[in-house]
N, C-alpha and C positions, 0 to 999 in steps of 0.2 A: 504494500500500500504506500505512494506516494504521498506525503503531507503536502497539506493544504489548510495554510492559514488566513482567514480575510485579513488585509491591512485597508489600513488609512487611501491606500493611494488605490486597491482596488474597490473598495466602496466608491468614492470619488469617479475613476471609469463607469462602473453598473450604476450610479446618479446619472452622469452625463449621458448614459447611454438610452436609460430612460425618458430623461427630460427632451432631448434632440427629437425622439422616434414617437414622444405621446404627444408634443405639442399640448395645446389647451383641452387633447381629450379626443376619444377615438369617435368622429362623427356616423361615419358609415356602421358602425356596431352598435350603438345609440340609437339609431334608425329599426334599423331592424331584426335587432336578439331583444326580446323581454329580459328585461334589470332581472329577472330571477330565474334567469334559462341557464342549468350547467350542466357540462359536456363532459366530453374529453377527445384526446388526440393523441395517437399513436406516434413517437419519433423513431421514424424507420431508417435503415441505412440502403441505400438504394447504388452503392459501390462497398467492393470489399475497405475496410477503413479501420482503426486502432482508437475506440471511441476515448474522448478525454473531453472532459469541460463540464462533467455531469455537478463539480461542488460549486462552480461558478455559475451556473442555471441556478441553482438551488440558493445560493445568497441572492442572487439576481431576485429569485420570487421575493425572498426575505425583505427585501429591500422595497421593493413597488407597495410592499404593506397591509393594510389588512384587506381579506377580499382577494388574496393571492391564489393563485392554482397552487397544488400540490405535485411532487412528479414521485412514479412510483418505478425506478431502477431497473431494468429487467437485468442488464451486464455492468459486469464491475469494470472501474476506469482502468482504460491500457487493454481492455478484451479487445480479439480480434473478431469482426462480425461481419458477416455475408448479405448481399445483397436481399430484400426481402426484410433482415434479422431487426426485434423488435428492442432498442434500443430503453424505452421506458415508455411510461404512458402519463399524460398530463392532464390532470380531472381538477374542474374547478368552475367557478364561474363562467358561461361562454363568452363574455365580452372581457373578461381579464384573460382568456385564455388567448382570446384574437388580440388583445394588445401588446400580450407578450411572445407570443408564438415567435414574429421574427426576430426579437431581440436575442431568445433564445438559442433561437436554430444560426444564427450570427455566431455566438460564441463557440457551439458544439462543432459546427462545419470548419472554423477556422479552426479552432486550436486541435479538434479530430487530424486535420488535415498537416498541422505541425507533429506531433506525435506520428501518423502514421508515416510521413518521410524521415521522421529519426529512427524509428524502426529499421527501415528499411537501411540507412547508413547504419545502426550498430549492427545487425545482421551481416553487412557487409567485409566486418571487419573482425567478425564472430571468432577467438581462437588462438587473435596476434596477442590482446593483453595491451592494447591502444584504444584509446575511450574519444569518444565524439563529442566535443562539446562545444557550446554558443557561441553567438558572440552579444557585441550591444544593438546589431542591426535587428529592429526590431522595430514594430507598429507603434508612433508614439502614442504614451497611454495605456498601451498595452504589454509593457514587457512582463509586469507583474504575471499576466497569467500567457503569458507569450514562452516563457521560461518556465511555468508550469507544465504547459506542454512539451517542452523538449526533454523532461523528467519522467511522464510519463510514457513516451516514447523511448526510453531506455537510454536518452543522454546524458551528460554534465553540464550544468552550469558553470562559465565563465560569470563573474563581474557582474553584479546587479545596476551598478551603478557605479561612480568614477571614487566613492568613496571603500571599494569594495577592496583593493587592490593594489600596490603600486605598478604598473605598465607602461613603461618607458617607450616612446612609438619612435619612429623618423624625425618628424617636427621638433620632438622632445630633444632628440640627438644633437640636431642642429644649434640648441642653443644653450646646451650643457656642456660642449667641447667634447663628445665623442663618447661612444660605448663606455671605457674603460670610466671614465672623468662621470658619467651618468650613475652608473649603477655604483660606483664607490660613496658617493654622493647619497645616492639614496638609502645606500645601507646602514651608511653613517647618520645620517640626521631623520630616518623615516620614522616610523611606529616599528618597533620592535615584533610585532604581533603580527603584520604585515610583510605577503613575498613579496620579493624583488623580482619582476617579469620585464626584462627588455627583450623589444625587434632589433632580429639584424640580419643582412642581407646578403651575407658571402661568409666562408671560415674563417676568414681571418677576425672577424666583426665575432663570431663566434666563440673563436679562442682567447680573445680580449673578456668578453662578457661571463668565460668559466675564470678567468685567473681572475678577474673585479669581483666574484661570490656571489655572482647572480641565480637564485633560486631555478626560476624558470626562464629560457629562451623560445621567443618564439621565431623559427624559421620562416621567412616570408616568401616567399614565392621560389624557395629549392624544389628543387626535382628530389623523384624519389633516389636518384642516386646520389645528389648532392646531400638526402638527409642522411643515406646510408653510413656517408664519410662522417659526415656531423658524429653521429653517436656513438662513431669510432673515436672521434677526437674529445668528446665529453666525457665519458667511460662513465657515466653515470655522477657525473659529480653536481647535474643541474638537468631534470625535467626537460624535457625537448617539447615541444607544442610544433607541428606543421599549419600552416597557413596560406590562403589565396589560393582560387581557382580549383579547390578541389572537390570533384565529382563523385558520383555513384562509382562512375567509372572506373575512376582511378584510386579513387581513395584506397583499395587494399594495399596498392603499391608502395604507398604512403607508411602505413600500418606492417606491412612486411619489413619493410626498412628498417624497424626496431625504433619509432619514435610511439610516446608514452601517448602524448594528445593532438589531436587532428580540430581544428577550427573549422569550421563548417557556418558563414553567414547565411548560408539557404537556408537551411532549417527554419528560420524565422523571415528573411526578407523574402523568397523565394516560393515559399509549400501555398500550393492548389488547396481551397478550399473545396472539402470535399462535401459530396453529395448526400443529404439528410432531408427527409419530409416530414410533415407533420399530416396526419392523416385522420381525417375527424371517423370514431369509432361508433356506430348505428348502435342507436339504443343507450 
């Protein structure tokens, strides 16, 4: 079971999410459901998919308030389910159920849809003992539960936030005087509590950033033969991270090489929201 805890900043999204989508109140439902007509709606998966988002629906109703639908689970978060397969069923009011219906199936499709392409890369890499994880490329607003999903998907999170980390980038480099001059710096005057992660972009940038005592390196756009070397020349003295440009495709290659972590920005800026219904249930 992946945790899931609401915070501040995801109550604040499911607010905004609400507020945007109800406007002054749903008029075409007002119209025509009786104020005391209630339903329910079957949420089907209508492609194969790796469902996730079910505790984020469920604070979602929590939050729109009293008069809420209730949803009744049929698979546990992270199941794999087949087209047809009945995902849970949403009983409640019919005119709260029509206003929430798509705010819901909004959350389920997307973050379904990040999870199930993190499946599919850790799957990928099933064996080597190299782990997939995030980045900050992410739906603004939404990393809170954006990185939910790549958890339940069988990822890692990277960095929630800039406060999460010290990650020394390019730009950084540039006006720290260089790998070496960066991560000695920040070892010395950072939070003690806090890794040391610089980018660097060829071995020698490499070899500098293992003699400065940098925790984690992240390799930015090497080949898998250039990580191969890398992990030769680290020996283990400092986490290798691979980054940039890496695919379904290739990513084993990556992971063969012997590096620990694979960066993967799809996972969140990239994943196809996948296909989910709401299917009103007779009687």
């Amino acid at each position: 079971m992946i945790a899931f805890t609401p915070t501040p900043l995801l109550d604040a999204l499911l607010d905004l999410t609400l507020a945007e989508d109800i406007g002054t109140g749903d008029v075409t439902s007002a119209l025509l459901i009786p104020a005391e007509a209630d339903a329910a709606f079957a949420l089907r998966a209508r492609e194969p998919l790796v469902v996730c988002g079910a505790p984020v629906v469920d604070r979602l109703f929590w939050r729109f308030g009293p008069g809420a639908p209730s949803v009744d689970w049929h698979v546990a978060e992270g199941a794999r389910v087949e087209p047809g397969d009945t995902i849970g069923v949403m009983r409640g009011n019919q005119r709260s159920l029509l206003v929430l219906e798509r705010p819901a199936l909004n959350f389920l499709q997307r973050l379904s849809g990040i999870a199930t392409l993190t499946r599919r890369y850790v799957e990928a890499v099933e064996g080597t003992g190299a782990r997939v994880v995030d980045t900050r490329k992410t739906l603004p607003g939404w990393r809170v539960v954006d990185k939910y999903a790549v958890r339940v998907g069988g990822g890692t999170n990277h960095r929630a936030a800039l406060d999460g980390g010290i990650l020394i980038k390019d730009n950084h480099l540039q006006a720290a005087g260089g790998v070496e001059a960066a991560v000695r710096r920040a070892r010395a005057e950072g939070p003690h509590s806090l890794r040391v992660e610089v980018e660097v972009e060829d071995l020698p940038g490499l070899r500098a950033a293992v003699e400065a005592g940098a925790d984690v390196i992240l390799l930015d756009n090497f080949s898998p033969k250039q990580v191969q070397a890398a992990v030769q020349l680290a020996k283990g003295r400092a986490l290798l991270e691979a980054s940039g440009g890496i695919t379904l495709e290739t990513i084993r290659h990556f992971a063969e090489a012997g590096v620990e972590l694979i960066a993967v920005g799809a996972l969140t800026h990239s994943a196809r929201a996948v296909d989910i219904g709401a299917d009103v249930l007779a009687g």
